[in-house]
mmCIF file of the N, C-alpha and C atoms, coordinates in Angstrom:
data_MODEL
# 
_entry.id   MODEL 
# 
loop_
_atom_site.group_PDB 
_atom_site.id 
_atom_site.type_symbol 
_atom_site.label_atom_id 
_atom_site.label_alt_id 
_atom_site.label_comp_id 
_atom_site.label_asym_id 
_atom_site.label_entity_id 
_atom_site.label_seq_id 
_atom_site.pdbx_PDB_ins_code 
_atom_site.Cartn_x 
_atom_site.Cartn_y 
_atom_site.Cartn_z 
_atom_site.occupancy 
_atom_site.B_iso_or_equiv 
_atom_site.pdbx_formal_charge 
_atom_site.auth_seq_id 
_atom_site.auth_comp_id 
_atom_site.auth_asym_id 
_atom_site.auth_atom_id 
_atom_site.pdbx_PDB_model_num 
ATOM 1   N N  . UNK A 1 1  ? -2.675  -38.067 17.668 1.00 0.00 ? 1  UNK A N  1 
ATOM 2   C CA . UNK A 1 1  ? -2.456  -39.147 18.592 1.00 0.00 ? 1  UNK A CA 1 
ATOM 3   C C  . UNK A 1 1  ? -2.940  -40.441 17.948 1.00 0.00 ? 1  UNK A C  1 
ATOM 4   N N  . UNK A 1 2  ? -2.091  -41.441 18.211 1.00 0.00 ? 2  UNK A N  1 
ATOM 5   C CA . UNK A 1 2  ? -2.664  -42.520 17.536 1.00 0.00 ? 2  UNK A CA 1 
ATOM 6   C C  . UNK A 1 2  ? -3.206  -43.452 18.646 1.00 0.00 ? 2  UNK A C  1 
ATOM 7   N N  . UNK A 1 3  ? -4.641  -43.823 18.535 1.00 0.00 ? 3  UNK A N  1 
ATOM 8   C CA . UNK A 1 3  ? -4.876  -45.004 19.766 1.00 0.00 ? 3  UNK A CA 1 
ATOM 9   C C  . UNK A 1 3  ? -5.258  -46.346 18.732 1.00 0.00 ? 3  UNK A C  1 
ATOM 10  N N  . UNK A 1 4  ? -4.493  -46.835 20.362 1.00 0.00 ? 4  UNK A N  1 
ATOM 11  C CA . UNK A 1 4  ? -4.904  -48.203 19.493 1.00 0.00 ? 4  UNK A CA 1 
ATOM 12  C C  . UNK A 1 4  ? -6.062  -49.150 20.522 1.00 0.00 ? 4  UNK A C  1 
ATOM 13  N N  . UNK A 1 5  ? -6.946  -49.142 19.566 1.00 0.00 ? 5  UNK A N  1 
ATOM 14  C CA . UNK A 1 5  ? -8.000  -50.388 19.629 1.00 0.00 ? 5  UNK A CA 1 
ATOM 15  C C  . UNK A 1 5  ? -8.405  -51.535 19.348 1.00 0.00 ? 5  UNK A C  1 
ATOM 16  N N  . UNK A 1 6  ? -9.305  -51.874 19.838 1.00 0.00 ? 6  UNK A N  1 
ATOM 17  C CA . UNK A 1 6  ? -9.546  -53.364 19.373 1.00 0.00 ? 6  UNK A CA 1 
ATOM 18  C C  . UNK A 1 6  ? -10.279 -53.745 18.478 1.00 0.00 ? 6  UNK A C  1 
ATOM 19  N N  . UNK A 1 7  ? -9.997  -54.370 17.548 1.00 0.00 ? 7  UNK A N  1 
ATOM 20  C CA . UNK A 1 7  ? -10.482 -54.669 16.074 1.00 0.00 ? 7  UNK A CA 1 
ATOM 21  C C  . UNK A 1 7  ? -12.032 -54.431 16.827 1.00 0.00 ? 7  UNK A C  1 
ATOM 22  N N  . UNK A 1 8  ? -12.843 -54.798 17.717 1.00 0.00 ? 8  UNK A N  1 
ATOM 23  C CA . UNK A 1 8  ? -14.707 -55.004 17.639 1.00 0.00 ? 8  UNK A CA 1 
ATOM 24  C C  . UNK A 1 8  ? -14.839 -53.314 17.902 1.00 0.00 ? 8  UNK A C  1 
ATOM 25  N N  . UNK A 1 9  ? -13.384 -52.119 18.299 1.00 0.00 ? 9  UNK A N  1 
ATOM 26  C CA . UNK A 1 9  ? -13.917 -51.135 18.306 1.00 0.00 ? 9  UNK A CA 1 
ATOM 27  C C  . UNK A 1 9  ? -14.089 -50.768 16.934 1.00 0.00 ? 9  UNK A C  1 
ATOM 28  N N  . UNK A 1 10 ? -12.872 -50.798 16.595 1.00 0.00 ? 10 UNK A N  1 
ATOM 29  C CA . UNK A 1 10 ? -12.538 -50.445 15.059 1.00 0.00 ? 10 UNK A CA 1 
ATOM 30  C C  . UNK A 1 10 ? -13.717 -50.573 14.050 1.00 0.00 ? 10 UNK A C  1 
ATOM 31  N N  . UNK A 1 11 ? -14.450 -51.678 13.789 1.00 0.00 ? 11 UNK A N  1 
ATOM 32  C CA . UNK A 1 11 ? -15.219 -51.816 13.233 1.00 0.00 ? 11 UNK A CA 1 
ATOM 33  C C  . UNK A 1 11 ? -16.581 -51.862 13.688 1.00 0.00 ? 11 UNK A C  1 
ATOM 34  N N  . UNK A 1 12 ? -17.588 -51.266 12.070 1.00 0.00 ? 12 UNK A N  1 
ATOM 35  C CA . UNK A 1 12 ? -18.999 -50.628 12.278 1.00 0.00 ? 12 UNK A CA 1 
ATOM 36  C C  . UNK A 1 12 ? -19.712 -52.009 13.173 1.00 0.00 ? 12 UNK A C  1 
ATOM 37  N N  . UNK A 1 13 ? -20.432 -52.047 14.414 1.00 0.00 ? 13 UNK A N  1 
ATOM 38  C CA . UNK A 1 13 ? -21.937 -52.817 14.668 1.00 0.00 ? 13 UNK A CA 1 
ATOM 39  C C  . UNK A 1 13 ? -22.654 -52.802 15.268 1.00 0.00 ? 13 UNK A C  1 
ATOM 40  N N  . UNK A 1 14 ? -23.807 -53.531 15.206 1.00 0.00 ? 14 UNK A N  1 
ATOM 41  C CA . UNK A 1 14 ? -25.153 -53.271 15.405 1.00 0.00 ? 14 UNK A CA 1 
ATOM 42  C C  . UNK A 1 14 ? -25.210 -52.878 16.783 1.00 0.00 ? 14 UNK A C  1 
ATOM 43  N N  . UNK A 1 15 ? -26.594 -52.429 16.984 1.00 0.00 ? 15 UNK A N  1 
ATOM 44  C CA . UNK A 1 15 ? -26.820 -51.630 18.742 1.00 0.00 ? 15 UNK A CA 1 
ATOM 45  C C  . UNK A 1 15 ? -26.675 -52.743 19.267 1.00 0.00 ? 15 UNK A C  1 
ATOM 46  N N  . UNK A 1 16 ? -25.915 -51.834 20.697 1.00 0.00 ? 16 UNK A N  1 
ATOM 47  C CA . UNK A 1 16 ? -25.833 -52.860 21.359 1.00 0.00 ? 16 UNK A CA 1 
ATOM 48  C C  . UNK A 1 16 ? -24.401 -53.536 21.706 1.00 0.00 ? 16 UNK A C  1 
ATOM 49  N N  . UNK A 1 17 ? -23.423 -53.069 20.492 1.00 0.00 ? 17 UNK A N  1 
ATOM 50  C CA . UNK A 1 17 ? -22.297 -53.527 19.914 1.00 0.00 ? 17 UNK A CA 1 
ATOM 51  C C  . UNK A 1 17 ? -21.709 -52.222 20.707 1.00 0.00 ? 17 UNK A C  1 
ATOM 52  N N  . UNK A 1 18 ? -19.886 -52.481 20.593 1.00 0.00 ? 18 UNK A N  1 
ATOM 53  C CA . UNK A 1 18 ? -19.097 -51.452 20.859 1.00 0.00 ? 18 UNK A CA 1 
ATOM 54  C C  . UNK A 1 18 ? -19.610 -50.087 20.135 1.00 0.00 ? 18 UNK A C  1 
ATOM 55  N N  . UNK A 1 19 ? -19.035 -49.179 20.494 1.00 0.00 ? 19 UNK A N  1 
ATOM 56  C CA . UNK A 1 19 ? -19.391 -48.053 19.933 1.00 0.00 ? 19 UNK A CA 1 
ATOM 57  C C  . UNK A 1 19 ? -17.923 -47.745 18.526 1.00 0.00 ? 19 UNK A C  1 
ATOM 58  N N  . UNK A 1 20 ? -18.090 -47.094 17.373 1.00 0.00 ? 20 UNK A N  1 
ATOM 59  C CA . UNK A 1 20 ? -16.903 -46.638 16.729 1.00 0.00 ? 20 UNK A CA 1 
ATOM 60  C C  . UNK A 1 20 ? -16.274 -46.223 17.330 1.00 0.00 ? 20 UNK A C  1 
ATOM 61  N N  . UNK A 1 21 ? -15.169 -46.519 17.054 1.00 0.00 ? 21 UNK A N  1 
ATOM 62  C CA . UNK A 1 21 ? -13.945 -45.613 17.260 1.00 0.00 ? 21 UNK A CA 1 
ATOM 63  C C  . UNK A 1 21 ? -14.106 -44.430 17.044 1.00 0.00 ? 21 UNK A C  1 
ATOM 64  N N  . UNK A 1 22 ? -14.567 -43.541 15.841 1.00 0.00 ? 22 UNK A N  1 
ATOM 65  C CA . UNK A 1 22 ? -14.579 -42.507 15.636 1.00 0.00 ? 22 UNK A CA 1 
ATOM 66  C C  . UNK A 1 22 ? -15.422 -41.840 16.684 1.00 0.00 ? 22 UNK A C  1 
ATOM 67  N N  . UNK A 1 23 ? -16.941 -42.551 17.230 1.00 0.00 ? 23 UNK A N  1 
ATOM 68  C CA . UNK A 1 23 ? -17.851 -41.797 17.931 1.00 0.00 ? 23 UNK A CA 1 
ATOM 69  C C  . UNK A 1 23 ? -17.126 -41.859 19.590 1.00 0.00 ? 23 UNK A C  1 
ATOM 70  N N  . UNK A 1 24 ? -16.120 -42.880 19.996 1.00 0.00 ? 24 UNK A N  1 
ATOM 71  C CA . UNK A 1 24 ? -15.667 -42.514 21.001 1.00 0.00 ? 24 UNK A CA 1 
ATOM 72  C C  . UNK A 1 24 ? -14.641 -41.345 20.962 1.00 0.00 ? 24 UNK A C  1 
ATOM 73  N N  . UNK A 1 25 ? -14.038 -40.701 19.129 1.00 0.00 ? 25 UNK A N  1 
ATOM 74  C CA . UNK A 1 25 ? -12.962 -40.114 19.497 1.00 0.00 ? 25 UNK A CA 1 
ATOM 75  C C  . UNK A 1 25 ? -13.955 -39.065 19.365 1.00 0.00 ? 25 UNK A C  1 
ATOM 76  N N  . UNK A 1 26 ? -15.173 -38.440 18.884 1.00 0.00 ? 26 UNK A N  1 
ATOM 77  C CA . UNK A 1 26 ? -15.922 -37.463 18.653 1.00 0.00 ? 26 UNK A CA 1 
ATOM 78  C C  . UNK A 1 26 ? -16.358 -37.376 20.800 1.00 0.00 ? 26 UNK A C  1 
ATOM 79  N N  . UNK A 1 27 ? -16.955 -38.386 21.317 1.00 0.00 ? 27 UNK A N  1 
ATOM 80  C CA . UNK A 1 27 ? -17.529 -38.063 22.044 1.00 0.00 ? 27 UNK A CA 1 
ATOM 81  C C  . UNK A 1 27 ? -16.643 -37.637 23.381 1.00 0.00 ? 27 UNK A C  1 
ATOM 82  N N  . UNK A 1 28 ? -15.044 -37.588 22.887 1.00 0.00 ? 28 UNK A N  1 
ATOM 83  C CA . UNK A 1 28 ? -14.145 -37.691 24.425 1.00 0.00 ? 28 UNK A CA 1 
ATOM 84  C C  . UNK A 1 28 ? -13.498 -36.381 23.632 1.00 0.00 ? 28 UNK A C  1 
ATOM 85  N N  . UNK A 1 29 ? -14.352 -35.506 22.514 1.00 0.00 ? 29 UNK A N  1 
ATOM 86  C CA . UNK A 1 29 ? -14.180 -34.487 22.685 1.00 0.00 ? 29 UNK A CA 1 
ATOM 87  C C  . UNK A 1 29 ? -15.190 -33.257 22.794 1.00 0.00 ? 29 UNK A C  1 
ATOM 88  N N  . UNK A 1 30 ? -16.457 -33.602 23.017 1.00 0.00 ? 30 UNK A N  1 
ATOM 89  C CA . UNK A 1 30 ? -16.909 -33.403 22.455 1.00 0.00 ? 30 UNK A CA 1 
ATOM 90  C C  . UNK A 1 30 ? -18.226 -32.436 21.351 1.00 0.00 ? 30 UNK A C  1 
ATOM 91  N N  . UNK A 1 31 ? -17.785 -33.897 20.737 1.00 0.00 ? 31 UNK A N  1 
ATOM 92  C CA . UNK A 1 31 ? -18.455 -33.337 19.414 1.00 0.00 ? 31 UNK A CA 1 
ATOM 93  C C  . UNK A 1 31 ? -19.389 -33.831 18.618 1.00 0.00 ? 31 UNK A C  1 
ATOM 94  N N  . UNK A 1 32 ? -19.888 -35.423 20.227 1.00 0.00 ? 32 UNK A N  1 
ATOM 95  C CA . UNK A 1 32 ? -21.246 -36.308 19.066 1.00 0.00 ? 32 UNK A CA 1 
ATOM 96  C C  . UNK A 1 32 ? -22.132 -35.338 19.856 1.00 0.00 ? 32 UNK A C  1 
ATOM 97  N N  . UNK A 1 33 ? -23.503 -36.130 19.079 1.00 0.00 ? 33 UNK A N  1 
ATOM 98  C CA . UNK A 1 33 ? -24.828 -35.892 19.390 1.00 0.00 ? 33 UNK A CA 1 
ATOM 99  C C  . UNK A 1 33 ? -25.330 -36.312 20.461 1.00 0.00 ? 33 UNK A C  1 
ATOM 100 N N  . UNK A 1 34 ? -26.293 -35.744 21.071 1.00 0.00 ? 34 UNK A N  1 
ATOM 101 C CA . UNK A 1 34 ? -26.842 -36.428 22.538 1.00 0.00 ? 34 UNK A CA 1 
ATOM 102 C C  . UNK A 1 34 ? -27.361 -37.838 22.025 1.00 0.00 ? 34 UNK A C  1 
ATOM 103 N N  . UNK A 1 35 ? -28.295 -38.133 21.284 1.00 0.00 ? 35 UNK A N  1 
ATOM 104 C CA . UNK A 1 35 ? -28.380 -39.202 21.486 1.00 0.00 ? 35 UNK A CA 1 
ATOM 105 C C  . UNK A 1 35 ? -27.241 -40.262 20.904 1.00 0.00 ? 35 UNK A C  1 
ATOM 106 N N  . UNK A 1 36 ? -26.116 -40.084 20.430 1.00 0.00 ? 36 UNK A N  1 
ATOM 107 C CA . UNK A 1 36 ? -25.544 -40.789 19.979 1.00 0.00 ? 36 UNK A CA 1 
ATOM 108 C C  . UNK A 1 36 ? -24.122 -40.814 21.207 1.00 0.00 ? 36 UNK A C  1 
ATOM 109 N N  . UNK A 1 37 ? -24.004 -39.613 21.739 1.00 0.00 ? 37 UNK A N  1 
ATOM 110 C CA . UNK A 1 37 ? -23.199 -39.466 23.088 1.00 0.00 ? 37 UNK A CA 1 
ATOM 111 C C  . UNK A 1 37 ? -24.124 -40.140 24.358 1.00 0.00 ? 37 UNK A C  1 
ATOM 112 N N  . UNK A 1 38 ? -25.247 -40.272 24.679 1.00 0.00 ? 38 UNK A N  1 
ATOM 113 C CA . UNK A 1 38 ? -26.215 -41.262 25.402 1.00 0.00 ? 38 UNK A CA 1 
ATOM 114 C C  . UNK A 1 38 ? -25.489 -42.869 25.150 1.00 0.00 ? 38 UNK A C  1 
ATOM 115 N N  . UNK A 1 39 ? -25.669 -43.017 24.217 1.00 0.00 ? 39 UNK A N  1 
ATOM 116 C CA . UNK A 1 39 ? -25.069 -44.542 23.914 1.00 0.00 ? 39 UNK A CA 1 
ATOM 117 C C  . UNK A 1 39 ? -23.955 -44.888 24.071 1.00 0.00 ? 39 UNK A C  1 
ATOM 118 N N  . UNK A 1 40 ? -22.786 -44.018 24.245 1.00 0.00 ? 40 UNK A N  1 
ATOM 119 C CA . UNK A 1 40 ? -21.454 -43.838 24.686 1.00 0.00 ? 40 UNK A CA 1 
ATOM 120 C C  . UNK A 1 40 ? -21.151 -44.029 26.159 1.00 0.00 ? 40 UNK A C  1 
ATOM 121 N N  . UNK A 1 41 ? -22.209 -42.979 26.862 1.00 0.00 ? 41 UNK A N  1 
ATOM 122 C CA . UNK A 1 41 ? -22.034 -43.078 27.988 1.00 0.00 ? 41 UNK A CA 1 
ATOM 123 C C  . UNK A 1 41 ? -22.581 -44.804 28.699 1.00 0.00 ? 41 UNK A C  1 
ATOM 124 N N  . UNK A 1 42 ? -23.909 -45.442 28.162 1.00 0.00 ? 42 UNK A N  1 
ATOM 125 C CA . UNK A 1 42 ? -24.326 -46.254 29.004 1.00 0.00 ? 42 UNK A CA 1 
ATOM 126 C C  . UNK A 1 42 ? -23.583 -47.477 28.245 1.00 0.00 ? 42 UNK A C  1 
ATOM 127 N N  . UNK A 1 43 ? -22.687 -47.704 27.319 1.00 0.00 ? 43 UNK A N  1 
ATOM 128 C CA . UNK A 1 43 ? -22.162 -48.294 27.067 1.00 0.00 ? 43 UNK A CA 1 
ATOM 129 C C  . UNK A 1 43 ? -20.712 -48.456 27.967 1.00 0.00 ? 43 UNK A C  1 
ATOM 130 N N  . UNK A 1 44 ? -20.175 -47.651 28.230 1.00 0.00 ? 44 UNK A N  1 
ATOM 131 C CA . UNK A 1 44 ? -19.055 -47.155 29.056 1.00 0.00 ? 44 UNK A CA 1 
ATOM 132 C C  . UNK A 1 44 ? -18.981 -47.418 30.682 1.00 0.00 ? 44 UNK A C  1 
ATOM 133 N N  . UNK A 1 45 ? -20.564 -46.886 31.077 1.00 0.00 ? 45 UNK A N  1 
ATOM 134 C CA . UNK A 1 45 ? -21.046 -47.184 32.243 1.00 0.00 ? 45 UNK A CA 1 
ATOM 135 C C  . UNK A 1 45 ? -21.353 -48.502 32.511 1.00 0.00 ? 45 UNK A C  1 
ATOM 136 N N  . UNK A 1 46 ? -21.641 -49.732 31.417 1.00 0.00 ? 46 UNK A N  1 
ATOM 137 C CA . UNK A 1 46 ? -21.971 -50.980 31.371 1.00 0.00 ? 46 UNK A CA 1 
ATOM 138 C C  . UNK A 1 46 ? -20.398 -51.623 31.744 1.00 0.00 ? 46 UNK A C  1 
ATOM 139 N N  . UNK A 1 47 ? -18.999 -50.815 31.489 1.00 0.00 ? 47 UNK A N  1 
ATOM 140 C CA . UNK A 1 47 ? -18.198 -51.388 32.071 1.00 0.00 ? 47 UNK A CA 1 
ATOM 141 C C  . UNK A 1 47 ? -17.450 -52.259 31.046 1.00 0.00 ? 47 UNK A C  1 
ATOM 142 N N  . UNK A 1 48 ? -17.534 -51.861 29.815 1.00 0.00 ? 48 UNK A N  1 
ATOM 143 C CA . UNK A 1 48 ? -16.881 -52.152 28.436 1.00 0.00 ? 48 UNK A CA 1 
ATOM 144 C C  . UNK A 1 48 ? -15.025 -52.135 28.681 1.00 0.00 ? 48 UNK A C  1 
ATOM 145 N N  . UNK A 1 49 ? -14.297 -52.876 28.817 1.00 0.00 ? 49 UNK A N  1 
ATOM 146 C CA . UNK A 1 49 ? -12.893 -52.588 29.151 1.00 0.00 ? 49 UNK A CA 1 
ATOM 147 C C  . UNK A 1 49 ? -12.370 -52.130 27.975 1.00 0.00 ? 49 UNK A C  1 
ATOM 148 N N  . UNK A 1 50 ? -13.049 -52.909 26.593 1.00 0.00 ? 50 UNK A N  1 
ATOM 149 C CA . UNK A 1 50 ? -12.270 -52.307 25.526 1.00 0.00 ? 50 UNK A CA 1 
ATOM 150 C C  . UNK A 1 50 ? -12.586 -50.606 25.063 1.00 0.00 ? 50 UNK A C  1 
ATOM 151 N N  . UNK A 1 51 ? -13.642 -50.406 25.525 1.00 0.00 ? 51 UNK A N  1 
ATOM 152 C CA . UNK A 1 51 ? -13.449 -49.072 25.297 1.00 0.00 ? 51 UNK A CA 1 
ATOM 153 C C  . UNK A 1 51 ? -13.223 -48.262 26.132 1.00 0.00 ? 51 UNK A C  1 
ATOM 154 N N  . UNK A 1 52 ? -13.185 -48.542 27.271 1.00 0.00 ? 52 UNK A N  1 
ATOM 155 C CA . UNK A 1 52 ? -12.345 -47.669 28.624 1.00 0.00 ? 52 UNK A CA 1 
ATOM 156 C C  . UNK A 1 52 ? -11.078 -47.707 28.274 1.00 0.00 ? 52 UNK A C  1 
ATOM 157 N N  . UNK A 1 53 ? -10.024 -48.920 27.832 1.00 0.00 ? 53 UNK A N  1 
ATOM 158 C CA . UNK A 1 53 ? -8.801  -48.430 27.406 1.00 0.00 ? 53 UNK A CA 1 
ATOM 159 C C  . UNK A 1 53 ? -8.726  -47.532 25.800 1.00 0.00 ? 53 UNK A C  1 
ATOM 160 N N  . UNK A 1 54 ? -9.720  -47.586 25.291 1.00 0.00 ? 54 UNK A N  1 
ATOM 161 C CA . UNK A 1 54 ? -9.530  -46.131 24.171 1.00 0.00 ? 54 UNK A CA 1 
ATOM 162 C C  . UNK A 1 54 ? -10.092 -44.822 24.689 1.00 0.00 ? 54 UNK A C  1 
ATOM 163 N N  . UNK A 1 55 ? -10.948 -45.153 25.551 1.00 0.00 ? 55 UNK A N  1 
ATOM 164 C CA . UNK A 1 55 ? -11.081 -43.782 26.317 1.00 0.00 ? 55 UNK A CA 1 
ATOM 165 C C  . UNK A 1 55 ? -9.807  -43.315 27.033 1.00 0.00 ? 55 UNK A C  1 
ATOM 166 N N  . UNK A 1 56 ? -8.825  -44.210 28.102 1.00 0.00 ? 56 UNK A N  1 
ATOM 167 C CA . UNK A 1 56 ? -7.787  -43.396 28.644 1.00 0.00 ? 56 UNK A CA 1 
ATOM 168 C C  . UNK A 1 56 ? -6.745  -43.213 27.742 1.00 0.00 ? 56 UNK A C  1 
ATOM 169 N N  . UNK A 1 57 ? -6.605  -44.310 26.657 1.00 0.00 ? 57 UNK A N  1 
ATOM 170 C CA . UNK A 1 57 ? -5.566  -43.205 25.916 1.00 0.00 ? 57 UNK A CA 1 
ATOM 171 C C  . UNK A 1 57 ? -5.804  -42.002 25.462 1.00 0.00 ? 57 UNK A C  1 
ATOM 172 N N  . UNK A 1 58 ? -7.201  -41.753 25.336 1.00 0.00 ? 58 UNK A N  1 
ATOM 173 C CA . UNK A 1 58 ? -7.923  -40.856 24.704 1.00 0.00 ? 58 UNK A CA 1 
ATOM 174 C C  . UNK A 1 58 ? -7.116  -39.172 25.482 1.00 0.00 ? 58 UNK A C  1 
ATOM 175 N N  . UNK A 1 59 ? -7.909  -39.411 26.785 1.00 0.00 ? 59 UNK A N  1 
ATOM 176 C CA . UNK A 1 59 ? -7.724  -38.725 27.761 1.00 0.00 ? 59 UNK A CA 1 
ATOM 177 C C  . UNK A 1 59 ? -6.230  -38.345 28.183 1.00 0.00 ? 59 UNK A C  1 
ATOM 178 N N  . UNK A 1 60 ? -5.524  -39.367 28.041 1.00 0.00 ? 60 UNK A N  1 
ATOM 179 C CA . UNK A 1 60 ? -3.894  -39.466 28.611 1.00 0.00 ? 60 UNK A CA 1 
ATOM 180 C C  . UNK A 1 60 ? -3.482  -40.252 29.646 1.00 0.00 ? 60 UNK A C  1 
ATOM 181 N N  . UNK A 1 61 ? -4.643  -41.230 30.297 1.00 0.00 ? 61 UNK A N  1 
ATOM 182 C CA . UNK A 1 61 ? -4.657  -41.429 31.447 1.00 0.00 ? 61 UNK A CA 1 
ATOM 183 C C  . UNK A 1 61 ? -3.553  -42.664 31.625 1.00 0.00 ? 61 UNK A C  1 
ATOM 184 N N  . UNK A 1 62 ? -2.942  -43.043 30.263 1.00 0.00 ? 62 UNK A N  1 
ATOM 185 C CA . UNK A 1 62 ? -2.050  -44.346 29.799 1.00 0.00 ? 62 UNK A CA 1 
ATOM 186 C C  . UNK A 1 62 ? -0.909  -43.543 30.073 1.00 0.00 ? 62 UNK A C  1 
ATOM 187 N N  . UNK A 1 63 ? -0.441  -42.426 30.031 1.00 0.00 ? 63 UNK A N  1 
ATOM 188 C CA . UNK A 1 63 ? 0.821   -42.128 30.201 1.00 0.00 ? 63 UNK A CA 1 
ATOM 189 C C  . UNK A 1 63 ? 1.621   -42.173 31.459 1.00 0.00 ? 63 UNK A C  1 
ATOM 190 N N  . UNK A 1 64 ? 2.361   -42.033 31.650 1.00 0.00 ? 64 UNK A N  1 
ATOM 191 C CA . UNK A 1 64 ? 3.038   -41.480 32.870 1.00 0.00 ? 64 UNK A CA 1 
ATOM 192 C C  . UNK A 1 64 ? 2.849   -39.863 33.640 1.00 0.00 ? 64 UNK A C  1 
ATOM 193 N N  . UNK A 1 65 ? 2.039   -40.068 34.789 1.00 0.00 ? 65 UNK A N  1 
ATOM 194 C CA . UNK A 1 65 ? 1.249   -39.099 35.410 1.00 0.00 ? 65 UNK A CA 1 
ATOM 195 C C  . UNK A 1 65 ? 2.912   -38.006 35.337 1.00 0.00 ? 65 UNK A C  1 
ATOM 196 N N  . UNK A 1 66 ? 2.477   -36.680 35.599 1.00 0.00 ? 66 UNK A N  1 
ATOM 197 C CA . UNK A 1 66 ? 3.542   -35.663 35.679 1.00 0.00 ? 66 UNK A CA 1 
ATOM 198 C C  . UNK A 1 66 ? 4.017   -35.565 36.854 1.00 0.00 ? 66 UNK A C  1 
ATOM 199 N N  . UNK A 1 67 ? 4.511   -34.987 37.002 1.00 0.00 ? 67 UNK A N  1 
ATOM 200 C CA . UNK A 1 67 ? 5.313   -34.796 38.335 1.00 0.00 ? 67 UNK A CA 1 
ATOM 201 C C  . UNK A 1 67 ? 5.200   -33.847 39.306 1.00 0.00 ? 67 UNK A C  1 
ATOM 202 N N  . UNK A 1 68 ? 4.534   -34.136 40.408 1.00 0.00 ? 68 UNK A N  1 
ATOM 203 C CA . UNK A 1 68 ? 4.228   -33.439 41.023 1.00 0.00 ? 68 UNK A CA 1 
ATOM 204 C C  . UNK A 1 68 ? 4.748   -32.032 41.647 1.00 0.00 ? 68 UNK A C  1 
ATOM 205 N N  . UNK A 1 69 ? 4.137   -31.402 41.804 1.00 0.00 ? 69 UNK A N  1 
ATOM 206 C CA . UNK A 1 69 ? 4.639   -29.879 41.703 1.00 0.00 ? 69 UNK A CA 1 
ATOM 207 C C  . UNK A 1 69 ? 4.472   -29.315 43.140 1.00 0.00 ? 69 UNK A C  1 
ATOM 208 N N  . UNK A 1 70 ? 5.119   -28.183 43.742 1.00 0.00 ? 70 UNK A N  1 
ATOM 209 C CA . UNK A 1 70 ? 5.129   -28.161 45.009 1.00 0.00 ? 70 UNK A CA 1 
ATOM 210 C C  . UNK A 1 70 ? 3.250   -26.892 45.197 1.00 0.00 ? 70 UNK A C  1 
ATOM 211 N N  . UNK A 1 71 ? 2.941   -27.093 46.072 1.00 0.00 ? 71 UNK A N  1 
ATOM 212 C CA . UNK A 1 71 ? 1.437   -25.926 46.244 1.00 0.00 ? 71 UNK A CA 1 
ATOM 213 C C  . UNK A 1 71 ? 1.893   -24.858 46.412 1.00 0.00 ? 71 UNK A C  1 
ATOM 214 N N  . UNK A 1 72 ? 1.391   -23.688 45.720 1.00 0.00 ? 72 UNK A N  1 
ATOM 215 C CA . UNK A 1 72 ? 1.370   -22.544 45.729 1.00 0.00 ? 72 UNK A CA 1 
ATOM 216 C C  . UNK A 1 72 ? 1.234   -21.975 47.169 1.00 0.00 ? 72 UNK A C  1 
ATOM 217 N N  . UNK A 1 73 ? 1.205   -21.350 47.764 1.00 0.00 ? 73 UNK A N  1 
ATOM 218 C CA . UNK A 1 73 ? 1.103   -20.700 49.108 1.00 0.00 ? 73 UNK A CA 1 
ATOM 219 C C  . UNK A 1 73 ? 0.235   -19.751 49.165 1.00 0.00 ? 73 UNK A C  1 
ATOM 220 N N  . UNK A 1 74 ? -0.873  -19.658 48.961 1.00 0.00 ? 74 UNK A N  1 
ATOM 221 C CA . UNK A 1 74 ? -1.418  -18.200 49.019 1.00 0.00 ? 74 UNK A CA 1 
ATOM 222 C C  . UNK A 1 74 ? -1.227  -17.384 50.015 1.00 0.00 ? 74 UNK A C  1 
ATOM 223 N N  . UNK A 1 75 ? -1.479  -16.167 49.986 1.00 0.00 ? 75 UNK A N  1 
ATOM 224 C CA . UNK A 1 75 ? -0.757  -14.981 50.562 1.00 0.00 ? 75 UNK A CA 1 
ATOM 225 C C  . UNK A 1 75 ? -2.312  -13.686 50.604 1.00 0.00 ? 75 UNK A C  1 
ATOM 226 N N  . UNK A 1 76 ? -3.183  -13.440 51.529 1.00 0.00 ? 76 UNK A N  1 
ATOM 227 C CA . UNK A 1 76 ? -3.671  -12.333 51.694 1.00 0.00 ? 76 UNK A CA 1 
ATOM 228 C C  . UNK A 1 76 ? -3.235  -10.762 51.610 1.00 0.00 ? 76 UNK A C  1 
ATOM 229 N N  . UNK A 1 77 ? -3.635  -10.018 50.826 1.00 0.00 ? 77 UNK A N  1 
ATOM 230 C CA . UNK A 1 77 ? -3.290  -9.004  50.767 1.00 0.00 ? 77 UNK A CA 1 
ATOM 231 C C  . UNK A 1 77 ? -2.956  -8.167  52.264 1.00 0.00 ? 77 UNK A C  1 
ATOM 232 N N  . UNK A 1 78 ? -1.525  -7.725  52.693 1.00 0.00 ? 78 UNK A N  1 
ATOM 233 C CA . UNK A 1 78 ? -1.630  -7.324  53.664 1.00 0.00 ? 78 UNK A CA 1 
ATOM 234 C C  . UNK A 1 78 ? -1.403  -7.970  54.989 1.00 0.00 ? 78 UNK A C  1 
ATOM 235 N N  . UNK A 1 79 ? -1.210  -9.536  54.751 1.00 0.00 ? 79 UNK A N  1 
ATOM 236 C CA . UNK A 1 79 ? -0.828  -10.109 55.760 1.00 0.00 ? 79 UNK A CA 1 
ATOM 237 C C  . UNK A 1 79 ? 0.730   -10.051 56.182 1.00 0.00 ? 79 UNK A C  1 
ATOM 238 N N  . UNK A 1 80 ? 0.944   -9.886  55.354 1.00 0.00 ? 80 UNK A N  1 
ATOM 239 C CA . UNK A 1 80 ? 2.682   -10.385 55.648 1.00 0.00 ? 80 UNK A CA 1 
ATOM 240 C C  . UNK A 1 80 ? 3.967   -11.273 55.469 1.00 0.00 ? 80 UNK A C  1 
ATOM 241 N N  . UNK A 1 81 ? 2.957   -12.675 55.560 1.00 0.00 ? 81 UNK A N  1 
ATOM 242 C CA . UNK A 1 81 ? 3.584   -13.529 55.752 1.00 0.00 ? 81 UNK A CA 1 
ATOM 243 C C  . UNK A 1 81 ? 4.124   -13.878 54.673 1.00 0.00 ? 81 UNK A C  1 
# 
């Protein structure tokens, strides 16, 4: 999948700074470290837009939702219906 970000994700900086690209694509699978997935999260939670839109492409959440499907009916053994 290719996402696209914003050059301040793209590139390495200091705390405090966006997080990598790479550690958001490690941590939206994941595969960082707690403390380095810690910094992801309260960065994210601080309400960062540029990396909420590499998080939903991440996720899929940019696409076009699927199509809704009709509910299953469950059925008790023995009822009948």
């Amino acid at each position: 999948m290719r996402v696209i970000a914003p050059e301040s994700v793209r590139e390495e900086r200091g705390p405090g700074e966006h997080p990598l690209l790479q550690d958001l694509e490690d941590f939206m699978a994941g595969r960082l470290s707690g403390r380095r997935a810690s910094r992801v999260v309260r960065h994210l939670l601080g309400g960062c837009d540029a990396c909420a839109s590499v998080t939903r492409q991440l996720w899929g959440f940019d696409r076009e939702p699927l199509p809704r499907r009709p509910a299953l009916r469950l059925v008790r053994s023995g009822d009948g219906r």
